[in-house]
N, CA, C and O atoms as a Maestro MAE file, in Angstrom:
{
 s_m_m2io_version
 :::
 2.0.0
}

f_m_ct {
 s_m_title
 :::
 protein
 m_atom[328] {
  # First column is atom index #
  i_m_mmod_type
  r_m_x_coord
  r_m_y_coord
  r_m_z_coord
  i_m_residue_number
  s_m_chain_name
  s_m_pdb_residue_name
  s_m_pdb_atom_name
  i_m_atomic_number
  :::
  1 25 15.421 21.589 -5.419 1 A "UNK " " N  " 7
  2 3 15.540 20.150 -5.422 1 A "UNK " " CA " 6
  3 2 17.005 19.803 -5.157 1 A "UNK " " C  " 6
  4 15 17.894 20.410 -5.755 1 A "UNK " " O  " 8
  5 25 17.280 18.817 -4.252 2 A "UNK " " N  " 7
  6 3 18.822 18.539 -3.883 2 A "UNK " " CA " 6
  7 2 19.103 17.219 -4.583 2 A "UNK " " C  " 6
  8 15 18.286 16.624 -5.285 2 A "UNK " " O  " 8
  9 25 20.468 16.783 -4.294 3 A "UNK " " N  " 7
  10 3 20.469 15.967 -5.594 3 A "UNK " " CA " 6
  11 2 19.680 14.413 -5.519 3 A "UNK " " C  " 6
  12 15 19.425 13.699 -6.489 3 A "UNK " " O  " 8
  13 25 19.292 14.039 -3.657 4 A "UNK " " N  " 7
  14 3 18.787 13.143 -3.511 4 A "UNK " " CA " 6
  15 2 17.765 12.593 -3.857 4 A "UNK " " C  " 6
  16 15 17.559 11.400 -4.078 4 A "UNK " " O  " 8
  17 25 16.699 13.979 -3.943 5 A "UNK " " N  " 7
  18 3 15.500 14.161 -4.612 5 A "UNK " " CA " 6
  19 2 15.908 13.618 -6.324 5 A "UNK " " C  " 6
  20 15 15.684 12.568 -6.927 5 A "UNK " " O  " 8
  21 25 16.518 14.753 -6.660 6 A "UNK " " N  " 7
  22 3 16.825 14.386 -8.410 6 A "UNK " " CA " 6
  23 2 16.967 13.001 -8.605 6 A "UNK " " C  " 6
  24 15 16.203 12.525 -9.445 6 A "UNK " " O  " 8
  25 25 17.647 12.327 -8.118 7 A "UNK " " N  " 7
  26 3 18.386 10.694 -8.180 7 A "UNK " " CA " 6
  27 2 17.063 10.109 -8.321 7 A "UNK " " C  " 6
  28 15 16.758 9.627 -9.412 7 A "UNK " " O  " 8
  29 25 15.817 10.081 -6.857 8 A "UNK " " N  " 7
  30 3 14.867 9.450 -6.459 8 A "UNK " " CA " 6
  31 2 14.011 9.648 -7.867 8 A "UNK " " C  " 6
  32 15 13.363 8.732 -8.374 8 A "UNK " " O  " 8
  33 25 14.119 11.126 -8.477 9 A "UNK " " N  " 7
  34 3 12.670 11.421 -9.359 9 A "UNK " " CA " 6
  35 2 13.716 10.478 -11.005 9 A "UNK " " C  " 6
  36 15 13.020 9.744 -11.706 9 A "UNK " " O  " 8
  37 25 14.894 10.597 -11.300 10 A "UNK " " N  " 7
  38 3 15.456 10.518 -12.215 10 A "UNK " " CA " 6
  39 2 15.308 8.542 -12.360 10 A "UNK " " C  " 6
  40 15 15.093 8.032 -13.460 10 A "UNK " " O  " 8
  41 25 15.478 7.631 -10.998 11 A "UNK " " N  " 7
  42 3 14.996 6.480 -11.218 11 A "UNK " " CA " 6
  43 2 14.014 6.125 -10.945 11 A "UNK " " C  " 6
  44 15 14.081 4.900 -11.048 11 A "UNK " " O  " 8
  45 25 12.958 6.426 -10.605 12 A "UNK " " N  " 7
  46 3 11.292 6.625 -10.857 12 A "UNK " " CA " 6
  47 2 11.009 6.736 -12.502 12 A "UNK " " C  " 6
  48 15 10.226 5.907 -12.964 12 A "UNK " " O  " 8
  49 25 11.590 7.693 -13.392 13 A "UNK " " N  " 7
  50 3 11.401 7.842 -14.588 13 A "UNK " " CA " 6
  51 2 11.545 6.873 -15.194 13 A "UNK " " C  " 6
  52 15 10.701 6.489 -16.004 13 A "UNK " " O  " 8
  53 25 13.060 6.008 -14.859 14 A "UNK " " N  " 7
  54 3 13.660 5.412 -16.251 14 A "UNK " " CA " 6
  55 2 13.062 4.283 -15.864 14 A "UNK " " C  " 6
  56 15 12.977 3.372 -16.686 14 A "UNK " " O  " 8
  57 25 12.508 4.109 -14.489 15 A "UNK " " N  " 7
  58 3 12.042 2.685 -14.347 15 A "UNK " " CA " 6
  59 2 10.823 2.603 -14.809 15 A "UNK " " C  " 6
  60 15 10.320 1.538 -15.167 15 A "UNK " " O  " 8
  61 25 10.273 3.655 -14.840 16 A "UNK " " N  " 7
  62 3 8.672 3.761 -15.369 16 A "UNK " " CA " 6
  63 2 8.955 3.805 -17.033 16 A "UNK " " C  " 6
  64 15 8.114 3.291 -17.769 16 A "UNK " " O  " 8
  65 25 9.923 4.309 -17.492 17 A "UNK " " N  " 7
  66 3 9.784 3.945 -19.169 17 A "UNK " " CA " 6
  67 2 10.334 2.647 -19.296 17 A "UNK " " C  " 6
  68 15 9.965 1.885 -20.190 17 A "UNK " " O  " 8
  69 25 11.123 2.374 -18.528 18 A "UNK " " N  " 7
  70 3 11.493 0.477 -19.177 18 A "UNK " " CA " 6
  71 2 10.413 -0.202 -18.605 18 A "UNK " " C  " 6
  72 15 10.376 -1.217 -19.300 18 A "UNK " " O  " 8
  73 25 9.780 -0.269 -18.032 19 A "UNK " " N  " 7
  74 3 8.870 -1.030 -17.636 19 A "UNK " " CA " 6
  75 2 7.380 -0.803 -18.732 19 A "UNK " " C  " 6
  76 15 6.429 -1.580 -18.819 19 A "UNK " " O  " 8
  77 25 7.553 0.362 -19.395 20 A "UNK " " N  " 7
  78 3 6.195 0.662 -20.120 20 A "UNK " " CA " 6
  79 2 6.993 -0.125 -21.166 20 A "UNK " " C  " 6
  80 15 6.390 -1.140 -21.513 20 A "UNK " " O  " 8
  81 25 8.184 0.054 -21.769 21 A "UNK " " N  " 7
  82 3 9.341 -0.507 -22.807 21 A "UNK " " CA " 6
  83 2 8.628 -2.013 -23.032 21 A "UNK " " C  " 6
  84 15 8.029 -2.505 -23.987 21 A "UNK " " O  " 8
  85 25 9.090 -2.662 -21.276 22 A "UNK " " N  " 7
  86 3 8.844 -3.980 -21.451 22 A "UNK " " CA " 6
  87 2 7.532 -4.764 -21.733 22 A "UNK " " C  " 6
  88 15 7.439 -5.989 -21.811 22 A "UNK " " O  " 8
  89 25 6.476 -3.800 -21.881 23 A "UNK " " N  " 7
  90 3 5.529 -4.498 -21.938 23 A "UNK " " CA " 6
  91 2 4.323 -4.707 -20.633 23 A "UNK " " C  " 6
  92 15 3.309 -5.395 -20.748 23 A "UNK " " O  " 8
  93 25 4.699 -3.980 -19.474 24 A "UNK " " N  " 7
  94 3 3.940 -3.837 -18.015 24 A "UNK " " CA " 6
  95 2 2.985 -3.102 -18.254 24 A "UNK " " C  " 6
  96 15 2.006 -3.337 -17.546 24 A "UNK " " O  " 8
  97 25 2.833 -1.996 -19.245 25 A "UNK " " N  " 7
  98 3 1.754 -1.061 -18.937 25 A "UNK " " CA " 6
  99 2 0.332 -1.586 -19.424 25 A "UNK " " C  " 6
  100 15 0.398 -2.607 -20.109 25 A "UNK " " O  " 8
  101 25 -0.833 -1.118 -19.215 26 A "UNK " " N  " 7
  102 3 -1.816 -2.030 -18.767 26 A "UNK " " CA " 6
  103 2 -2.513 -1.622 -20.423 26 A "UNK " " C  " 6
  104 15 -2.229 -0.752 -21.246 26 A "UNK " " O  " 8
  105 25 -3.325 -2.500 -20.397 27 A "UNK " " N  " 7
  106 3 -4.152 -2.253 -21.874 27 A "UNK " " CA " 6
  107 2 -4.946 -1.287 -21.595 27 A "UNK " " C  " 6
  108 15 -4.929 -0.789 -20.469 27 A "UNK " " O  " 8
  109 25 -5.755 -0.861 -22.532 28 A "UNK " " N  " 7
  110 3 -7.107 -0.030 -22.269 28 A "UNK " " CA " 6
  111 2 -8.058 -0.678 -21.695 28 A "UNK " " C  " 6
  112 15 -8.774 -0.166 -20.834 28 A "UNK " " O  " 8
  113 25 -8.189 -2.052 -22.165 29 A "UNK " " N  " 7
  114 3 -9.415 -2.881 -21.055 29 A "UNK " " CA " 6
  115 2 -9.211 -2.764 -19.853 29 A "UNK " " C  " 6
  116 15 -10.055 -2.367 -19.049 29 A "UNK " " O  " 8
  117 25 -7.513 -3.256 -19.458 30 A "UNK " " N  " 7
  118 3 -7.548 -3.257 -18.146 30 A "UNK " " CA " 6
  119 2 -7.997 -1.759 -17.238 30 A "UNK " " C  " 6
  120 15 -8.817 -1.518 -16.351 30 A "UNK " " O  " 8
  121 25 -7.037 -0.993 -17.954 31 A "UNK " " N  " 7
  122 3 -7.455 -0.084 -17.668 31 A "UNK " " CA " 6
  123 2 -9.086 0.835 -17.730 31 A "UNK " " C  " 6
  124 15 -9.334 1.901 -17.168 31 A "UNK " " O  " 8
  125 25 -9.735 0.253 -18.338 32 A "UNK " " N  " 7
  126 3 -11.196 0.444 -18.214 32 A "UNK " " CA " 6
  127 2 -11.235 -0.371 -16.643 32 A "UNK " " C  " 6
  128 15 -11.373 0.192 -15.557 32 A "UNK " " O  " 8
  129 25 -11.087 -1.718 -16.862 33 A "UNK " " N  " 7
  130 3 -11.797 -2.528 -15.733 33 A "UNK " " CA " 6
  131 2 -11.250 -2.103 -14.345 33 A "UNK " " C  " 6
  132 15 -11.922 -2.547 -13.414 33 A "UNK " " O  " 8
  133 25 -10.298 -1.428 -14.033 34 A "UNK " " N  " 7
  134 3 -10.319 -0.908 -12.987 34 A "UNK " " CA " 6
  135 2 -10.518 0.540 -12.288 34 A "UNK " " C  " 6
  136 15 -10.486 0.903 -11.112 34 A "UNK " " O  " 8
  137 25 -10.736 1.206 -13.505 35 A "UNK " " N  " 7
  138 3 -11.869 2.275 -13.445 35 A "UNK " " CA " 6
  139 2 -13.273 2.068 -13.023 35 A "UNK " " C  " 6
  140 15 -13.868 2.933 -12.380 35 A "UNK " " O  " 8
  141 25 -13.754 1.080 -13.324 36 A "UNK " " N  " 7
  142 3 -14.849 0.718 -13.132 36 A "UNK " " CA " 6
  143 2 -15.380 -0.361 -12.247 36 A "UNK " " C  " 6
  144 15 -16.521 -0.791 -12.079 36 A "UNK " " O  " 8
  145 25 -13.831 -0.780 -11.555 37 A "UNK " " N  " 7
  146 3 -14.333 -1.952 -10.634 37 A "UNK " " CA " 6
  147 2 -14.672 -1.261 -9.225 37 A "UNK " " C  " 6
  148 15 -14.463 -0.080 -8.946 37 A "UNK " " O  " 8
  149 25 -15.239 -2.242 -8.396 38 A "UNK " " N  " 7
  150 3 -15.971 -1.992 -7.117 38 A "UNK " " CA " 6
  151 2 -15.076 -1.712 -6.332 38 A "UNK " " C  " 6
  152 15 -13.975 -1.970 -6.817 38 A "UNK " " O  " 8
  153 25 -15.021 -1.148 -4.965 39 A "UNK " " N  " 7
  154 3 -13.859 -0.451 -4.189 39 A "UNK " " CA " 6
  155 2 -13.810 -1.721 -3.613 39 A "UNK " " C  " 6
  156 15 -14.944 -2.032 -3.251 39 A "UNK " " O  " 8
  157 25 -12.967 -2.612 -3.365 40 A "UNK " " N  " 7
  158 3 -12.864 -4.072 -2.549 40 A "UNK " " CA " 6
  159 2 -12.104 -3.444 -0.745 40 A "UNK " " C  " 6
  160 15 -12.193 -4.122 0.279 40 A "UNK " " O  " 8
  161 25 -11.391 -1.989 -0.826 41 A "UNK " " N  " 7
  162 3 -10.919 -1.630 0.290 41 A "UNK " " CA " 6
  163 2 -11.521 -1.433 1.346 41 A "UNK " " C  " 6
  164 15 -11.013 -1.763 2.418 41 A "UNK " " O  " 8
  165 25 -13.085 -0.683 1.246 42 A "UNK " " N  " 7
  166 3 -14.152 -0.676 2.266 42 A "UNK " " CA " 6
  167 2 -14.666 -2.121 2.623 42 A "UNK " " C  " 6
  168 15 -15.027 -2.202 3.797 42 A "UNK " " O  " 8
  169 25 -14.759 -3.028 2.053 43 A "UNK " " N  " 7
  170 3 -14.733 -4.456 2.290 43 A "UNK " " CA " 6
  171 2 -14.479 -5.002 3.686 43 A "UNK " " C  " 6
  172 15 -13.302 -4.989 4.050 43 A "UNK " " O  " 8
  173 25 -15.417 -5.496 4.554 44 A "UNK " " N  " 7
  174 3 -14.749 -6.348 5.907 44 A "UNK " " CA " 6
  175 2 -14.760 -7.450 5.318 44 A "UNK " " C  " 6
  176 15 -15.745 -7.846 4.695 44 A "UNK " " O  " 8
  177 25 -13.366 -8.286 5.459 45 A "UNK " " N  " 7
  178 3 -12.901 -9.511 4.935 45 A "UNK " " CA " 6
  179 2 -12.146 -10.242 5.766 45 A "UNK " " C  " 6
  180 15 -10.975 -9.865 5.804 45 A "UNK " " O  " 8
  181 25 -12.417 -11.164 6.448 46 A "UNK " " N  " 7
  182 3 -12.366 -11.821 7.475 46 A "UNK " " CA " 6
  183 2 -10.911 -12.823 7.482 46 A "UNK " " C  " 6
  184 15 -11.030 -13.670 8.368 46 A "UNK " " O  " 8
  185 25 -9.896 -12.920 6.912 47 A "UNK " " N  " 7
  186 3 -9.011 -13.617 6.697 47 A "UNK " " CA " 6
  187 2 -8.267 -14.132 7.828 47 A "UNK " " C  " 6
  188 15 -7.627 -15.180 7.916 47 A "UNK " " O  " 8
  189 25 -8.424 -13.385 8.519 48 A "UNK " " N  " 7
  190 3 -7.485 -14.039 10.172 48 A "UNK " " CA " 6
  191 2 -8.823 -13.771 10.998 48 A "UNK " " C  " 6
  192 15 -9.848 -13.153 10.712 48 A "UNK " " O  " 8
  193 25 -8.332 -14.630 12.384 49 A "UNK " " N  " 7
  194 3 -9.116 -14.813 13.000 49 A "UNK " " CA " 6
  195 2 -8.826 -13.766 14.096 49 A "UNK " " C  " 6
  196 15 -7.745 -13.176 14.101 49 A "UNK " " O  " 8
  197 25 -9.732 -13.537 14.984 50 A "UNK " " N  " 7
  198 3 -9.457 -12.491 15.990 50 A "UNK " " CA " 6
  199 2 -7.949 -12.556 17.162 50 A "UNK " " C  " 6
  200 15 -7.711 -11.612 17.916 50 A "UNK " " O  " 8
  201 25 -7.417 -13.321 17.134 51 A "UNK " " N  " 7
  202 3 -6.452 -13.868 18.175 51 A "UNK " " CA " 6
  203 2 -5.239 -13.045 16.960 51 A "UNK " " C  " 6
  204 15 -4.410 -12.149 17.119 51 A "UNK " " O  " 8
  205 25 -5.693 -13.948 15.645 52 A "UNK " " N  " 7
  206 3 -4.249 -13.373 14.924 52 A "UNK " " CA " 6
  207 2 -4.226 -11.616 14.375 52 A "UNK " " C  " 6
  208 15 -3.291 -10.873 14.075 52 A "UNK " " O  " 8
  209 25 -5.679 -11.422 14.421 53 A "UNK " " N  " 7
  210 3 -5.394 -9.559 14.330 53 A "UNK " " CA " 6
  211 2 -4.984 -9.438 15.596 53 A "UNK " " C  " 6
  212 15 -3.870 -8.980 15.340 53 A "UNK " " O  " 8
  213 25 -5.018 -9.496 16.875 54 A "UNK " " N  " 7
  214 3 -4.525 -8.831 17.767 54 A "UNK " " CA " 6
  215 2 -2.888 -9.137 17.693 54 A "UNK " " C  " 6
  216 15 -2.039 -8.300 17.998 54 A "UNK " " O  " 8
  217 25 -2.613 -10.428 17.253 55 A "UNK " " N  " 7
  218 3 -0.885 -10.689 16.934 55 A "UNK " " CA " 6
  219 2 -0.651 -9.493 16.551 55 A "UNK " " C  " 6
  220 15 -0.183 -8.562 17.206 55 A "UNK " " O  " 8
  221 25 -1.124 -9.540 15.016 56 A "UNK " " N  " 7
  222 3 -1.065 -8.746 13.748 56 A "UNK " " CA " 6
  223 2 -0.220 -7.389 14.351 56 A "UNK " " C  " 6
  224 15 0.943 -7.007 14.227 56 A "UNK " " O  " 8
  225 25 -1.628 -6.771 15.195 57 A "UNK " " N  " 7
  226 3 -1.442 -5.427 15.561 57 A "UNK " " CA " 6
  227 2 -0.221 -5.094 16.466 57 A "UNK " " C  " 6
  228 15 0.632 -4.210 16.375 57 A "UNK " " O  " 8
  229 25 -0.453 -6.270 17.531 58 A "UNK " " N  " 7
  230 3 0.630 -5.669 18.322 58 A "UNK " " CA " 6
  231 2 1.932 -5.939 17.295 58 A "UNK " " C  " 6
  232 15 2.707 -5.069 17.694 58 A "UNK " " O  " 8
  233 25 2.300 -6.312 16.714 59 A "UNK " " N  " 7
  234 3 3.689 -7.100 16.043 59 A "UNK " " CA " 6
  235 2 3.717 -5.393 14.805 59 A "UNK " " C  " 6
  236 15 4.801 -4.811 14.790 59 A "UNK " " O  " 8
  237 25 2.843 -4.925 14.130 60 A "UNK " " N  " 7
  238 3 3.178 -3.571 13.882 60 A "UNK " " CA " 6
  239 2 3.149 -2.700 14.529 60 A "UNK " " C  " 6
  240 15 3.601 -1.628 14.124 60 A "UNK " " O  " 8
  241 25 2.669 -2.818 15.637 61 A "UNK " " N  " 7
  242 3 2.465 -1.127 16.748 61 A "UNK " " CA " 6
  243 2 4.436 -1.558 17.258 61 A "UNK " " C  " 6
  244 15 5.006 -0.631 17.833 61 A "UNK " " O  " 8
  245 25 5.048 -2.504 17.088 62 A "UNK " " N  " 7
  246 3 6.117 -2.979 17.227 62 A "UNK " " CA " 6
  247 2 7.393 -2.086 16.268 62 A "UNK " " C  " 6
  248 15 8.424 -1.419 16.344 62 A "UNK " " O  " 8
  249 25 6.447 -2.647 15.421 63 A "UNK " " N  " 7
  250 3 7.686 -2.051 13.859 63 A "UNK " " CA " 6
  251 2 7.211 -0.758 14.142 63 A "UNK " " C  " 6
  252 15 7.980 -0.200 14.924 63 A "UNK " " O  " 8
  253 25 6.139 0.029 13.783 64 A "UNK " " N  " 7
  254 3 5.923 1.592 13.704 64 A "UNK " " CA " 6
  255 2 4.987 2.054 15.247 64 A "UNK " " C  " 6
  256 15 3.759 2.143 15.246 64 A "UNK " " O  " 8
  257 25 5.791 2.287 16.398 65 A "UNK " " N  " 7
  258 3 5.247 2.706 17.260 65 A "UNK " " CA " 6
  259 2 4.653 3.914 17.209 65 A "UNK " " C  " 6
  260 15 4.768 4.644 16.225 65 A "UNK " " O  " 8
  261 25 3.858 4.279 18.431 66 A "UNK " " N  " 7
  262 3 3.425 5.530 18.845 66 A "UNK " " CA " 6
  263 2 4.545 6.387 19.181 66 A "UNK " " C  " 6
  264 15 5.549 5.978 19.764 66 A "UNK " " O  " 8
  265 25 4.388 7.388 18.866 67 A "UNK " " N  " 7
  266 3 6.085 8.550 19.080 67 A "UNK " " CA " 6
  267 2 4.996 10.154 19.110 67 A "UNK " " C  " 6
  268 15 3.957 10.429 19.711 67 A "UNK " " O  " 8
  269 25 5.576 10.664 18.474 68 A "UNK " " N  " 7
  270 3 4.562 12.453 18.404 68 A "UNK " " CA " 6
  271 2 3.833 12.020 17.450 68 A "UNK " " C  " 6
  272 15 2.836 12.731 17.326 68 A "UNK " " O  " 8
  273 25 3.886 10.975 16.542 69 A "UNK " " N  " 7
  274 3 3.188 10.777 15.413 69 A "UNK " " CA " 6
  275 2 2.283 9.518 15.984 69 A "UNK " " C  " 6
  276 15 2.664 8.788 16.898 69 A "UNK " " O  " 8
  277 25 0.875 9.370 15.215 70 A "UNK " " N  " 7
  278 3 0.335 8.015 15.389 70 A "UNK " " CA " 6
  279 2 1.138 7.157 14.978 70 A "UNK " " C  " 6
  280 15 2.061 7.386 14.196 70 A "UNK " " O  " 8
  281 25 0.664 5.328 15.816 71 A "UNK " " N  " 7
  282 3 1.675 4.371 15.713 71 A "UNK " " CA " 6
  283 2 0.447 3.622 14.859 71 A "UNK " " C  " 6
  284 15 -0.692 4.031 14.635 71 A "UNK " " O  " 8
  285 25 1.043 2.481 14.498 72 A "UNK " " N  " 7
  286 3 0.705 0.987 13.313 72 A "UNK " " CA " 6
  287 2 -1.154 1.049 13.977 72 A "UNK " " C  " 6
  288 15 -1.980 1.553 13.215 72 A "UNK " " O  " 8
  289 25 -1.591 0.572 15.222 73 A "UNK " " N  " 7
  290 3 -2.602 0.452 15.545 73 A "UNK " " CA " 6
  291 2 -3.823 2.050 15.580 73 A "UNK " " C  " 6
  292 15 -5.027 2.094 15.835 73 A "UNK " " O  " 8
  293 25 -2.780 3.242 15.183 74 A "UNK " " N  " 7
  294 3 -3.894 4.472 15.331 74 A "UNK " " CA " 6
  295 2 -3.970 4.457 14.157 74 A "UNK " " C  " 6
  296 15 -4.767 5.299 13.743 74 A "UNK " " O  " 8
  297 25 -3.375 3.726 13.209 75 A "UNK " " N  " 7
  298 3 -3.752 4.363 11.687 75 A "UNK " " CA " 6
  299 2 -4.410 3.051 11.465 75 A "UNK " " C  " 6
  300 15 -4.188 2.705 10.304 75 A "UNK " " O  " 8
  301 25 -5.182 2.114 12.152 76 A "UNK " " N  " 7
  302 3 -5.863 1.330 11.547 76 A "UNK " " CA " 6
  303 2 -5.490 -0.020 11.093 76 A "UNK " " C  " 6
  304 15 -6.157 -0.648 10.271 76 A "UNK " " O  " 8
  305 25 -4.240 -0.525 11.733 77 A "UNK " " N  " 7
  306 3 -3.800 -1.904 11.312 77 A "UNK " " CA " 6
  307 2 -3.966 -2.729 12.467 77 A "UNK " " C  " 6
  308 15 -3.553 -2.471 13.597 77 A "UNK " " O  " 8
  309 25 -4.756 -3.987 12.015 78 A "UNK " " N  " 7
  310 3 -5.427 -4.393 10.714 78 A "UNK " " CA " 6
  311 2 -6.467 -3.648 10.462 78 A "UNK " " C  " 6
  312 15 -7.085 -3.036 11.334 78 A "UNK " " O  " 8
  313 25 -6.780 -3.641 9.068 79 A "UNK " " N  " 7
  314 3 -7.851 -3.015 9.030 79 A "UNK " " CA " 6
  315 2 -8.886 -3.039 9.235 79 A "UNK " " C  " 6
  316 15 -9.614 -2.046 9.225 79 A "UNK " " O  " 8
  317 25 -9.401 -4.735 9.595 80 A "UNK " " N  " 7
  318 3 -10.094 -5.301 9.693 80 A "UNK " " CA " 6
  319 2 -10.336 -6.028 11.096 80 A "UNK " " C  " 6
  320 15 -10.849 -7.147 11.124 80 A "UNK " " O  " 8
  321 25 -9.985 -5.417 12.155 81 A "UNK " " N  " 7
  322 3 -10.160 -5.477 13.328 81 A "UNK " " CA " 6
  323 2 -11.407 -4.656 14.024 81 A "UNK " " C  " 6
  324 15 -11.820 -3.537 13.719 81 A "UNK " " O  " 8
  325 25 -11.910 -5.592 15.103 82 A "UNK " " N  " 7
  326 3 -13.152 -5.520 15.455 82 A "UNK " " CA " 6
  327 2 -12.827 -4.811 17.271 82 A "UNK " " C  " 6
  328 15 -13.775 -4.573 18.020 82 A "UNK " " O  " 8
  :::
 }
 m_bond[327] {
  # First column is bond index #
  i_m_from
  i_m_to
  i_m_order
  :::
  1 1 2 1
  2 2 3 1
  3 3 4 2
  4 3 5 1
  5 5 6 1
  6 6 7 1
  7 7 8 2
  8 7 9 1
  9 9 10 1
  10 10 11 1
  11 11 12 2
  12 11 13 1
  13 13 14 1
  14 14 15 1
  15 15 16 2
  16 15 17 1
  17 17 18 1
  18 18 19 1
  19 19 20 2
  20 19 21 1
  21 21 22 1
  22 22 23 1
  23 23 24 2
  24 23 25 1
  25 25 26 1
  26 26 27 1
  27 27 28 2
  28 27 29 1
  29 29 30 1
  30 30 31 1
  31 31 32 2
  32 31 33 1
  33 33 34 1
  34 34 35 1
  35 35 36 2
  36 35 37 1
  37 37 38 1
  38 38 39 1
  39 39 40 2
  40 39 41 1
  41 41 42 1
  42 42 43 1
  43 43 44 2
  44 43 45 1
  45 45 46 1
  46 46 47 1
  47 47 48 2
  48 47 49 1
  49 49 50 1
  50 50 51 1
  51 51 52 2
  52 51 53 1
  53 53 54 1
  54 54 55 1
  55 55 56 2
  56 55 57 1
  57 57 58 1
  58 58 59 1
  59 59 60 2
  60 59 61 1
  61 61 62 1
  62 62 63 1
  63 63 64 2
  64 63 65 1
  65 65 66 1
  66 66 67 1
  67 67 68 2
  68 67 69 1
  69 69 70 1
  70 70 71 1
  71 71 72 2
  72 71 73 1
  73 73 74 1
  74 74 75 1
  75 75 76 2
  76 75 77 1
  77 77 78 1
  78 78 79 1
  79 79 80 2
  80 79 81 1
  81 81 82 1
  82 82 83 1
  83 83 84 2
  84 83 85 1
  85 85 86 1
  86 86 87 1
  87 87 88 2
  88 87 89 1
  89 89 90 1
  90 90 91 1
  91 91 92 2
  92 91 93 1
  93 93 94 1
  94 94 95 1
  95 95 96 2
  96 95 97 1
  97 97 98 1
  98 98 99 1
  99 99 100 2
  100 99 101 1
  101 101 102 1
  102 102 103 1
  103 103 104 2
  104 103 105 1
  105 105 106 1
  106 106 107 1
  107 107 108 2
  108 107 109 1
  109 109 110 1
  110 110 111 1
  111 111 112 2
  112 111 113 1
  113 113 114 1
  114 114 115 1
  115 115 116 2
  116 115 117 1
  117 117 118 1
  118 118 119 1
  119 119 120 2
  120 119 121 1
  121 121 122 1
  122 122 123 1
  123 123 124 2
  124 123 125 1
  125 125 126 1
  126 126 127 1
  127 127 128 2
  128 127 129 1
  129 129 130 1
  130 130 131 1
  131 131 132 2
  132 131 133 1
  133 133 134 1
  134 134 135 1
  135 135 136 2
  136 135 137 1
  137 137 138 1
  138 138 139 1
  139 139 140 2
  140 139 141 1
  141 141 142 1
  142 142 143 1
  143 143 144 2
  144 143 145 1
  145 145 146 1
  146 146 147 1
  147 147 148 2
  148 147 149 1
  149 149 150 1
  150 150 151 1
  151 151 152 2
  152 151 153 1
  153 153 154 1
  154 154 155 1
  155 155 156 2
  156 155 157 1
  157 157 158 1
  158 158 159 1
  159 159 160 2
  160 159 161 1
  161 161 162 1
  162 162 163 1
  163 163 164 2
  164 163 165 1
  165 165 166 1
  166 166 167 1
  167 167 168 2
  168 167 169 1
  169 169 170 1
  170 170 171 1
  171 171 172 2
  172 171 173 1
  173 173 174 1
  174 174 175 1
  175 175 176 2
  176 175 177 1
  177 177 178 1
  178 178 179 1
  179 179 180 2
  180 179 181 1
  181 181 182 1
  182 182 183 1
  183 183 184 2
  184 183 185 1
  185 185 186 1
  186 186 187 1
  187 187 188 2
  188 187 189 1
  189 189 190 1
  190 190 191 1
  191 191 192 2
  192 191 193 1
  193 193 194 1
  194 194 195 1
  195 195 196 2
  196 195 197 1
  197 197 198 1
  198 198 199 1
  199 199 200 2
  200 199 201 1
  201 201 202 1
  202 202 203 1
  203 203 204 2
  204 203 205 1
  205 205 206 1
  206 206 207 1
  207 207 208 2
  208 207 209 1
  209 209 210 1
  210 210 211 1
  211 211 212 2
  212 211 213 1
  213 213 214 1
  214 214 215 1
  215 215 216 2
  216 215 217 1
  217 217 218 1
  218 218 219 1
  219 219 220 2
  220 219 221 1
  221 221 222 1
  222 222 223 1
  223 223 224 2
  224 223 225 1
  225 225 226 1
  226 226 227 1
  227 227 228 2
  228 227 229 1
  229 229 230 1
  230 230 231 1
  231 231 232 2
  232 231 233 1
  233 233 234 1
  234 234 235 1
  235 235 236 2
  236 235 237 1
  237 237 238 1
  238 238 239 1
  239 239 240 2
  240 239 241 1
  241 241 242 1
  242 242 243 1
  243 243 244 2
  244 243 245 1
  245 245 246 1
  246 246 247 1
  247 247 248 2
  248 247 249 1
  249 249 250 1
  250 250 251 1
  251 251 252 2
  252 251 253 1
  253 253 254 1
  254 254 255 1
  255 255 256 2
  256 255 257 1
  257 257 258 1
  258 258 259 1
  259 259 260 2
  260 259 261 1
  261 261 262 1
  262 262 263 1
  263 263 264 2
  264 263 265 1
  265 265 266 1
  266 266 267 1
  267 267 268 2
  268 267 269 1
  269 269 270 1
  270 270 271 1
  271 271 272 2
  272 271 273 1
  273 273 274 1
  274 274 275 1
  275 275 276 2
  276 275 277 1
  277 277 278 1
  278 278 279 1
  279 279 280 2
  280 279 281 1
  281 281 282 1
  282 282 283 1
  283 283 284 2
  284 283 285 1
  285 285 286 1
  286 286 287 1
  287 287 288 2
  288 287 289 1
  289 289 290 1
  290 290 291 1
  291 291 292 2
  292 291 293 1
  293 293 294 1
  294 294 295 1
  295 295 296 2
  296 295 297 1
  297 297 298 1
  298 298 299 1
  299 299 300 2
  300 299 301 1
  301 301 302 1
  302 302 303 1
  303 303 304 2
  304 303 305 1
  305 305 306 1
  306 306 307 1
  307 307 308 2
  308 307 309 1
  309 309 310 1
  310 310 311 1
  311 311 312 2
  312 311 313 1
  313 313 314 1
  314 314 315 1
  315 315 316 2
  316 315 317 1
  317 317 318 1
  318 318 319 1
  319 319 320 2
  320 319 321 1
  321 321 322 1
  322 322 323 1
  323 323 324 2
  324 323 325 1
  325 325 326 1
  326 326 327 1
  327 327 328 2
  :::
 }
}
């Protein structure tokens, strides 16, 4: 582990105990209820209209192009494009 790693894992920790500190961490209900809630991700949910997923897409195939790696539109953004 180099020290960049250490830094990354060392404020991951302390932010995850002050944040349990402050009061963020979830109850047992909650935490039941999303154990047990329905997957909403497989979901087709229609929020934009077809003109603005094609924005959508091209405007991330923008930010994360195609290179040796898949770009924004091979991994499925939007997700909800037809």
């Amino acid at each position: 582990m180099n020290r960049r790693q250490f830094l990354e894992c060392a404020a991951l920790l302390i932010t995850g105990a002050t944040a349990a500190q402050a009061g963020f961490s979830l109850t047992e209900e909650q935490r039941v209820y999303l154990a047990t809630a329905p997957d909403y991700i497989d979901k087709k949910v229609d929020f934009l209209s077809a003109e603005q997923r094609s924005t959508l897409a091209l405007l991330t195939e923008t930010v994360i192009p195609r290179t040796e790696t898949p770009g924004a539109i091979d991994a499925g953004v939007p997700g909800s494009s037809s």
